[in-house]
C-alpha positions as a Markdown table, in Angstrom:
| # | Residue | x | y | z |
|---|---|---|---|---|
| 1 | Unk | 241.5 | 24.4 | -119.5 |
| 2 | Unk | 243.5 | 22.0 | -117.8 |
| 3 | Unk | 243.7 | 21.1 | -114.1 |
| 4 | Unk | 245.3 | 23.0 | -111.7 |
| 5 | Unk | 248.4 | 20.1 | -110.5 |
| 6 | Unk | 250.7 | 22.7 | -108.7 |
| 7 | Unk | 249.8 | 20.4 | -105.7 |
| 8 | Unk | 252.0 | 18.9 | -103.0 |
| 9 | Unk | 252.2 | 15.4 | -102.3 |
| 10 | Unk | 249.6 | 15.2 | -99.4 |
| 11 | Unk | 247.1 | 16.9 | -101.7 |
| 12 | Unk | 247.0 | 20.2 | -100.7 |
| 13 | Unk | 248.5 | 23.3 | -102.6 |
| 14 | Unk | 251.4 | 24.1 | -102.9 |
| 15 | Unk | 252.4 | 27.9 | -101.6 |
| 16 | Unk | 252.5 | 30.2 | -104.6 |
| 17 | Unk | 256.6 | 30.6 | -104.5 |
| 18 | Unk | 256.7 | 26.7 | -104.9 |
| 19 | Unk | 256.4 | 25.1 | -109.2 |
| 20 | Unk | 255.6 | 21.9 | -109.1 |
| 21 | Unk | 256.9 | 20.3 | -112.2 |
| 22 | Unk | 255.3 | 18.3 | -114.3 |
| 23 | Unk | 255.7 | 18.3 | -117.7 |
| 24 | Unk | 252.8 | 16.3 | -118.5 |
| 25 | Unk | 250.6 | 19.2 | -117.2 |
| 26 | Unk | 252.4 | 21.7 | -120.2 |
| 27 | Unk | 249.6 | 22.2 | -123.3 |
| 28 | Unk | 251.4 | 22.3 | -126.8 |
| 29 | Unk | 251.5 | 26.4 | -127.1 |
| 30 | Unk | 252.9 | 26.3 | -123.5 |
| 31 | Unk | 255.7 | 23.8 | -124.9 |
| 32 | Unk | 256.1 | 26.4 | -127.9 |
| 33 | Unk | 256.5 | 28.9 | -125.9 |
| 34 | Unk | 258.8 | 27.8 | -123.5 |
| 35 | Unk | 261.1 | 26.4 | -126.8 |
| 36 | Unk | 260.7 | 29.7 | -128.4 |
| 37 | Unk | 262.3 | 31.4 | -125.3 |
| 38 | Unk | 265.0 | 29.5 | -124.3 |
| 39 | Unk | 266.2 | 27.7 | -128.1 |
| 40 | Unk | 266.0 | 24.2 | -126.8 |
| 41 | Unk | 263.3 | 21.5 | -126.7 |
| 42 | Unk | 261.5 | 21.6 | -123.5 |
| 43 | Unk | 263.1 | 17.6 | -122.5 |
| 44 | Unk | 266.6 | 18.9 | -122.7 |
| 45 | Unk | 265.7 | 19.5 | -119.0 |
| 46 | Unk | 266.4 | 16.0 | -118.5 |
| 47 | Unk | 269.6 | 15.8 | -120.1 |
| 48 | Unk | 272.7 | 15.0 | -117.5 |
| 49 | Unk | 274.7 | 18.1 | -119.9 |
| 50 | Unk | 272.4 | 20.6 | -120.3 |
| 51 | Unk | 272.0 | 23.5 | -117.6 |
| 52 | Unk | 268.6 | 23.8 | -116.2 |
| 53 | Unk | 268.1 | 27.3 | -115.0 |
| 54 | Unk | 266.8 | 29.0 | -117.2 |
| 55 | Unk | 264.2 | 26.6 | -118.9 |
| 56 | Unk | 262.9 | 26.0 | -115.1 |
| 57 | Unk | 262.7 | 30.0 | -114.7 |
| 58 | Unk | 260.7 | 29.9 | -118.0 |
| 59 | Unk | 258.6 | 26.7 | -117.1 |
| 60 | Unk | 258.2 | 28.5 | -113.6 |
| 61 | Unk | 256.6 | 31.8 | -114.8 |
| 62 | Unk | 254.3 | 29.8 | -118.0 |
| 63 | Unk | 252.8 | 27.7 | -115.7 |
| 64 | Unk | 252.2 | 30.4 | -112.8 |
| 65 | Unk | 251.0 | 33.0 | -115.6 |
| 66 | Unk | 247.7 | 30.8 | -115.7 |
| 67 | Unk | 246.8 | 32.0 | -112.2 |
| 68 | Unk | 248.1 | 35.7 | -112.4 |
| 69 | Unk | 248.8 | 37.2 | -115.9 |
| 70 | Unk | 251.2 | 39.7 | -114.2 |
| 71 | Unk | 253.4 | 37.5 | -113.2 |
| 72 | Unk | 256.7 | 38.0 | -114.7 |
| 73 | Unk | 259.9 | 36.0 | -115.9 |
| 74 | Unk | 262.1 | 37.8 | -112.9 |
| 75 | Unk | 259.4 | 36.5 | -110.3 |
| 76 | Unk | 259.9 | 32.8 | -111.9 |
| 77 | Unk | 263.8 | 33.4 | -110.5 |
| 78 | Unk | 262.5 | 33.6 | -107.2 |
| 79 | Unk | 260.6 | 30.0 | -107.2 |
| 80 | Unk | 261.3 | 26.7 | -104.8 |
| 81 | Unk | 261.2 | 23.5 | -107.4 |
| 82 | Unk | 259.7 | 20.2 | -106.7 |
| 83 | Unk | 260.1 | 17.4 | -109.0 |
């Protein structure tokens, strides 16, 4: 399993309505999943054109489903984002 990263910068971690991103932290059938849902590769999020909404709601509630398995796609809209 991989490490927990949803830390802040001075180490500690981050309050549970805070995603951390960091796409080096995604395994491959996280990746797949997250393409599957929204129809575009998971580094469009990077691209000056492309909205990112919606794949940060999806990349919000994959990487908080690891913790709690209840967690849904609607509590993802409610997340803070630190890049």
């Amino acid at each position: 399993m991989a490490p927990n990263r949803q830390m802040v910068k001075n180490g500690t971690k981050a309050p549970d309505d805070v995603l951390v991103l960091d796409i080096n932290d995604l395994r491959v059938s996280e990746i797949e999943e997250i393409e599957e849902i929204t129809g575009e590769p998971v580094d469009s999020i990077f691209a000056p054109d492309k909205m990112r909404g919606k794949m940060l709601r999806v990349i919000g509630y994959i990487v908080k489903k690891r913790e709690n398995p209840d967690y849904t796609m609607e509590m993802a809209g409610d997340l803070r984002v630190v890049l």
